[in-house]
N, C-alpha and C positions, 0 to 999 in steps of 0.2 A: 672338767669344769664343774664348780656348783651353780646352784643356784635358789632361790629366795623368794620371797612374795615382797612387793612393789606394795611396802603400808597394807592399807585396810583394802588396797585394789581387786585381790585376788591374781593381781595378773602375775605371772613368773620368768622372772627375767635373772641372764647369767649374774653370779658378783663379779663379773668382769664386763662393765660395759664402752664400746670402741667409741670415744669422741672423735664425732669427722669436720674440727677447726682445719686440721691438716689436709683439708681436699677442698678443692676448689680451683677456679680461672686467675692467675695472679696478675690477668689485667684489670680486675678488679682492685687492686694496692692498697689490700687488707692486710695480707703476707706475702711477703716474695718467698716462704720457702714450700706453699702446697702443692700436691701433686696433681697431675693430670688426671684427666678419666679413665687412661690404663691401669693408670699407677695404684690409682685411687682402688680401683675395682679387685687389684693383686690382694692389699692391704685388709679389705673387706671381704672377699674371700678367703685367708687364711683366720680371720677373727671367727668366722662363720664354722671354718675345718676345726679349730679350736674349741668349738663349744659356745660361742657368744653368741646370743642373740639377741641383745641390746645395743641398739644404736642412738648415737644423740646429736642432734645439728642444732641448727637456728637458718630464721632467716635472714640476716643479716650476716652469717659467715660466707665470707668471699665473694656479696652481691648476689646470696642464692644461688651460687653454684654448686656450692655444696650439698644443698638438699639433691638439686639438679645429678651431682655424679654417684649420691649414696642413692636414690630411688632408680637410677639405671642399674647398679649394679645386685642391687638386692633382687629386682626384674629379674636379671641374666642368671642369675645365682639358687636362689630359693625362693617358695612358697613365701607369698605376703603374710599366709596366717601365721609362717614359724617364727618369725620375728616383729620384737617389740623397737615400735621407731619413735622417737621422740623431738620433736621440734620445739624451736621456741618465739619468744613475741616478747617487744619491749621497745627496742632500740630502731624503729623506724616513725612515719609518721602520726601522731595521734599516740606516740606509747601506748598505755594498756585503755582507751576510750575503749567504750561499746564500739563506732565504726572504727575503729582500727583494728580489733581485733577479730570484727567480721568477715572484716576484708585483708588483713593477712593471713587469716586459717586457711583461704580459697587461694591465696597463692603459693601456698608452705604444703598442702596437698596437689595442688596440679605439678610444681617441678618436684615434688617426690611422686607423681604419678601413681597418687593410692586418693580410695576415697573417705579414708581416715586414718588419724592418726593416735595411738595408742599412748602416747601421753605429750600432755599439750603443757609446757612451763613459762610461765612469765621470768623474764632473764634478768628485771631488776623490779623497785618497789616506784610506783610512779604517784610523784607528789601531785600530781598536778589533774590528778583524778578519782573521783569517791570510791572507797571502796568497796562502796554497794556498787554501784555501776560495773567496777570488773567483774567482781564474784557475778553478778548478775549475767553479765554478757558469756563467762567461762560458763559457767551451768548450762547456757542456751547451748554453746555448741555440743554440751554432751546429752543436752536432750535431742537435738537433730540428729546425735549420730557422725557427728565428726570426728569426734574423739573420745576416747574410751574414759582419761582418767586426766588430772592433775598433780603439775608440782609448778615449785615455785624455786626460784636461786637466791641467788646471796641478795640478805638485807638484816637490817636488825632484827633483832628479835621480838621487840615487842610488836615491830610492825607485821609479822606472820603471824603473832598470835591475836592480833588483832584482824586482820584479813580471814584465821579461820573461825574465832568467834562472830562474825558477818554470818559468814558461810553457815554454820552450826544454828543461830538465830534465826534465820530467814530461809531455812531450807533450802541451800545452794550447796554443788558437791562440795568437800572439804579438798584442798591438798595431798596426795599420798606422798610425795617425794621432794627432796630439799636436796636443792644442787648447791653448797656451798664452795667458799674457798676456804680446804683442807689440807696439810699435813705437818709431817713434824717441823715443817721450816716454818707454820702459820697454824694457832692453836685459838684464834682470840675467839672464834665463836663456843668452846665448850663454856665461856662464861654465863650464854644466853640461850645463845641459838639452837643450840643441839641439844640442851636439857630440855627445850621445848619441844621440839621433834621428837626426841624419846616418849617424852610425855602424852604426845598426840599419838603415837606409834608411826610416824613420817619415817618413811627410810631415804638415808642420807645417802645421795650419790655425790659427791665430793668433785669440783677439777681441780685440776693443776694438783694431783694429789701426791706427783714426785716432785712440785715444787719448780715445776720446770727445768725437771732432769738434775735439779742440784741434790735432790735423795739420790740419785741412780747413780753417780760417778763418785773417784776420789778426788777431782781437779772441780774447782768452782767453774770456771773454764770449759766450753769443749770447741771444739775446732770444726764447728757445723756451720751451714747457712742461716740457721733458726737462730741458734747461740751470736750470732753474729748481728743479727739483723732485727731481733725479739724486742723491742722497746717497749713494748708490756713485760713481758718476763722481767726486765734489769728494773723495772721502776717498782715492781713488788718483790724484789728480791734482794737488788744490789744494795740497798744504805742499811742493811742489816747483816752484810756479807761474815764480819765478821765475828761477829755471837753465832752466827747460823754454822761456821764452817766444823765448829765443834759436835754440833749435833752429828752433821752430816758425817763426822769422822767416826760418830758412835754407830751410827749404821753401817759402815764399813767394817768394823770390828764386828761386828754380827754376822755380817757377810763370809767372814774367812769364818764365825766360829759354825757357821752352818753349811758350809762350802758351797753357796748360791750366791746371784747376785743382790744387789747393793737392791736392783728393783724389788727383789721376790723379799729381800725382807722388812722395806718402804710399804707393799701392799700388806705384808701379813702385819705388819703393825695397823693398820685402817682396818682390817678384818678383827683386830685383838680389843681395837674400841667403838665396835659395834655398827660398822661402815657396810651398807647393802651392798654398794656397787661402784665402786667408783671410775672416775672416768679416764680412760685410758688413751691419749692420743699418743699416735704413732704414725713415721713417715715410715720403719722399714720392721720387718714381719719377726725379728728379732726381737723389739720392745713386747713385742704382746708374746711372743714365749714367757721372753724374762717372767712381766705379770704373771703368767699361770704360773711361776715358777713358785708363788707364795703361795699354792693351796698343798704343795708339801713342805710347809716352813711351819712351827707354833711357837709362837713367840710365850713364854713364860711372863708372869705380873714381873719380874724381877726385869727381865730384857726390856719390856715397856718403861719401867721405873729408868733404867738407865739411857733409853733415848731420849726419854723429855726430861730429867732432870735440868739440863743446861740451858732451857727455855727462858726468856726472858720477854718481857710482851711487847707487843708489833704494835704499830701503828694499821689500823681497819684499812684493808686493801679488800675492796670487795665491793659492799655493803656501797651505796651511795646517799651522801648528802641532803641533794636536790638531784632532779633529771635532769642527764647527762646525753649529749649526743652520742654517736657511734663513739667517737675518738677517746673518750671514758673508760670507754670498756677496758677494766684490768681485773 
């Protein structure tokens, strides 16, 4: 495993970090394909055996169970100081208000059973509240000691660079980390977004950054529960199917010429354009091999040139609008 400094944070966390959307109660009927608390705990302890010690939830994934089965399992597993846990806030009552965000930080630490949390991200940009009042409210919880550090996820660009010019004028922490939506199947934030984040020194932790497994295979198709049942994944993925399948067929050619998988040369293309960490969800202990499998992959300017050459631009799958309830979330 490597690993990295989290922006201007200091704090050091793996470039492999495990997104835990895939765990969780699926009586909750957010997914029907997350795992239970056994399963869940397998999964998290092999990312752990592996070297990662970067974790990412929210509270809104699977009604908070998920924080719920990733803070038992890090419990049973390892020292709270050796790993970096990351929750998020947005998509519940109040989006980012001051009492909303003081009162989901206290519920996003008790079911992770820690009395802080090491980075705190707002999950979308919320129209419908100043952004002195968030900057305001985030800074309060890292002067109590809540949380160590900041990031923020997918929104436009100007409006992050707007959110840390607040921060920077009025002496509030700035963001260190940008969780966008990244990879070769979804490019439109290097327009804005990511030359911002370089420019501040933000490090980018990326989701869905195989695209929702469409970098990782030769078949657009797979024969899973997820693949099956994913209606977020088909609505940012499917009406671009076929521009995208060409890319995906160039990653595959990489694949046989470096005799790895399809995943390990998806990730070393994110490590090739300056990607901290990005976010690796996985239901079985195979996916997160694969991933480690790009820290002996290097991709050449010439192999980069040839996976995005076929790129043609997407329509903003990400970034929202106006605020958007749970059911938004893509």
């Amino acid at each position: 495993m490597e690993y990295t400094k989290l922006g201007n944070s200091g704090i050091e966390v793996s470039r492999l970090c495990l997104g835990c959307m895939s765990f969780g109660d699926t009586a909750s009927q957010m997914h029907a394909w997350t795992l239970n608390p056994e399963e869940s705990e397998k999964i998290i302890k092999h990312a752990l055996d592996l070297g990662i010690n970067f974790f990412d939830t929210a509270n809104c994934y699977s009604a908070g169970t998920s924080e719920e089965y990733l803070g038992r399992a890090i419990k049973n597993n390892v020292p709270r100081d050796k790993v970096v846990l990351a929750s998020k806030v947005y998509f519940n009552d109040g989006n980012l208000s001051k009492g909303a965000i003081n009162r989901e930080i206290d519920g996003t630490l008790r079911r992770l059973g820690t009395d802080y949390l090491d980075l705190y991200i707002i999950h979308r940009f919320d129209y419908g509240t100043p952004i002195e009042e968030t900057m305001e409210a985030l800074h309060g919880l890292v002067k109590a000691g809540k949380v160590r550090a900041l990031g923020a996820s997918a929104m436009y660009g100007y409006q992050f660079h707007n959110m840390q010019i607040c921060a920077r004028d009025n002496g509030f922490t700035p963001f260190v980390s940008m969780q966008n939506h990244y990879n070769p199947l979804y490019r439109e934030d290097e327009r804005e977004l990511i030359p911002v984040c370089k420019q501040m020194n933000v490090a980018l932790t990326p989701y869905s950054p195989l695209a929702s497994g469409r970098c990782a295979r030769p078949n657009w198709e797979a024969d899973t529960l997820r693949s099956k049942t994913d209606k977020v994944a088909r609505g940012k993925y499917d009406s671009t199917e076929e521009a995208d399948k060409a890319i995906a067929a160039r990653i595959a050619d990489l694949a046989e010429k470096y005799e790895t998988s399809m995943t390990a040369v998806t990730f070393a293309w994110h490590f090739a354009k300056g990607v901290a960490s990005p976010i690796v969800g996985a239901t079985k202990a195979k996916y997160l091999d694969d991933a480690a499998g790009a820290f002996d992959v290097k991709l050449t300017p010439e192999d980069v040139a040839y996976i995005d050459e076929p790129y043609t631009p997407h329509a903003v799958m990400g970034a929202l609008r106006q605020n958007g309830a749970m059911g938004t979330l893509r």
